[in-house]
Structure formats: C-alpha cells, structure tokens
N, C-alpha and C positions, 0 to 999 in steps of 0.2 A: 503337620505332615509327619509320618513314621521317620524316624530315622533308617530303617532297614530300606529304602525305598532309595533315600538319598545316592549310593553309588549307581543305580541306574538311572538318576535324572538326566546325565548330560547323553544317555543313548536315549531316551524318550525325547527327548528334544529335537534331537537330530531326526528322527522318524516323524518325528510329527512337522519338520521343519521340510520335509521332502516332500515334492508335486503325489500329490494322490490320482489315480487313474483306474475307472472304473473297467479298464478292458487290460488283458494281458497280452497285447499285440505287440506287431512292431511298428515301427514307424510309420511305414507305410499303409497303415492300417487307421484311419483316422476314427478316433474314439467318438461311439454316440453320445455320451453321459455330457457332453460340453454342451447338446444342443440348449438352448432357452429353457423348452417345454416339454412334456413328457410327450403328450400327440408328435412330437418333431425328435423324439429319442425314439419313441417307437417305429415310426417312420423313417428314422435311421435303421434301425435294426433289421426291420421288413427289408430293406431294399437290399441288405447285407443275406439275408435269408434266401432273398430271391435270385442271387451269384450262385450261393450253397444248393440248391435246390434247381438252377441250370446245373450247376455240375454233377451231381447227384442223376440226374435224369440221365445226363448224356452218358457218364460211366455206367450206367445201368444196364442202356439200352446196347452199348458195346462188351459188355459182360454175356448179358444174354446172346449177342451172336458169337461168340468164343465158347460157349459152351457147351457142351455134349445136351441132347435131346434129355437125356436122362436128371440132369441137373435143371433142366431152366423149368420142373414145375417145383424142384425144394427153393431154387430162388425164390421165384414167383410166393411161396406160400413165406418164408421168409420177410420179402418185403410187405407186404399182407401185414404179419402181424408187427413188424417195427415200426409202420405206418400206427398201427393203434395202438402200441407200445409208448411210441414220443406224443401222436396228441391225448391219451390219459395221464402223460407221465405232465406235461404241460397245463394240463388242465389242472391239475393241483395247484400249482404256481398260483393259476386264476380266480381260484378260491381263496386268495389270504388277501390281507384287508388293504385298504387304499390304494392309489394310484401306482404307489410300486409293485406291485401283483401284477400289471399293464403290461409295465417293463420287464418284471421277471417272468411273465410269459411270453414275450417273444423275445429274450432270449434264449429262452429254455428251444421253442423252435429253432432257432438259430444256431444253438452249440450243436444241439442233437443232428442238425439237418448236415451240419460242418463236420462232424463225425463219420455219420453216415457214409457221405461222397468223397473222404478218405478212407474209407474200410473197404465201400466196393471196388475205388483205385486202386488200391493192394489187392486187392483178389483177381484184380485183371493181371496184375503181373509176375500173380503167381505160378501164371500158364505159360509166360514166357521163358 
C-alpha cells in the first residue's frame, strides 16, 4: 500500500462501512435496487413512473385550461417535443450492454417524467 494513501484509510473505511443506496430519496420513498431481480427492480420503477406520469398528465391538463388561447399551442408543441426528447434521451441508456441498461432505462423514464410534473407544477403557479 502507498503510504500517501495511509491518512485517508480511516475515512475510506467509514464510507465504505455506510449502508449504500441506489436512490437519493427519502424515507418514505422505498428504494427499487433492494428488489431480488432486475424484472422486479424494473417493475418497481414503472410503477414509480406510472405516480410521475399520473401527475404529469393531470398538471398538464390543468395548465392548459389556465392558459391563454395563445399559449396552449407553444405548450402543446413543447410537450411534443420533450415527449421525444426523454424517449431518445432514454433510448440511449437502452443501448449499453447488459441487464443494467434495463434499469437505467427506466429510470431514465422515471427521473425525466418526475421532472417533468414538477416543471409544469411551477408553471401553474406562476399564474397565480
């Protein structure tokens, strides 16, 4: 072992001695990465996607009736292209090798869609 290494052993230890967690949630957020199997991690995540993507819808469709005639076809063409914006930007994930590619595409649905239905919930309330 280097000796220059030596005075950060005892903080590598510590870091490496701490619960690892594949999600940066809170508690209340129960982590997919625990499940058995990847089919059952991904299937965690979908069902997580599928909250995101209720909410997404419904603040969408509340946006569009708060706003002027004039604004809901730049939404409309907005949502258009961030729709094939996240599944290209997804699809990449899809293409790297092994069954983690699975995972990191539907999280990548998942963050993106979670994003999303926070962006247009601010922009509802920026009418109020």
């Amino acid at each position: 072992m280097r000796t220059h290494l030596l005075p950060a052993l005892p903080a590598l230890i510590l870091v490496a001695s701490l619960p690892a967690s594949a999600e940066m949630f809170g508690s209340d957020y129960p982590p997919c990465g625990e499940k058995p199997s990847t089919p059952e991690i991904v299937a965690c995540i979908q069902a997580k996607t599928k909250v995101w993507d209720d909410r997404l819808n419904a603040a969408y469709r509340d946006l569009l009736k708060r706003i002027t005639p004039d604004q809901r076809q730049p939404l409309q063409q907005a949502e258009q292209h961030w729709i094939q914006y996240r599944d290209a930007n997804c699809k990449f994930y899809a293409s790297g090798p092994g069954t983690i590619s699975v995972v990191q595409t539907a999280e990548c649905f998942r963050s993106m869609t979670e994003d999303r239905a926070k962006e247009i919930g601010k922009a509802m309330k920026l009418g109020d």
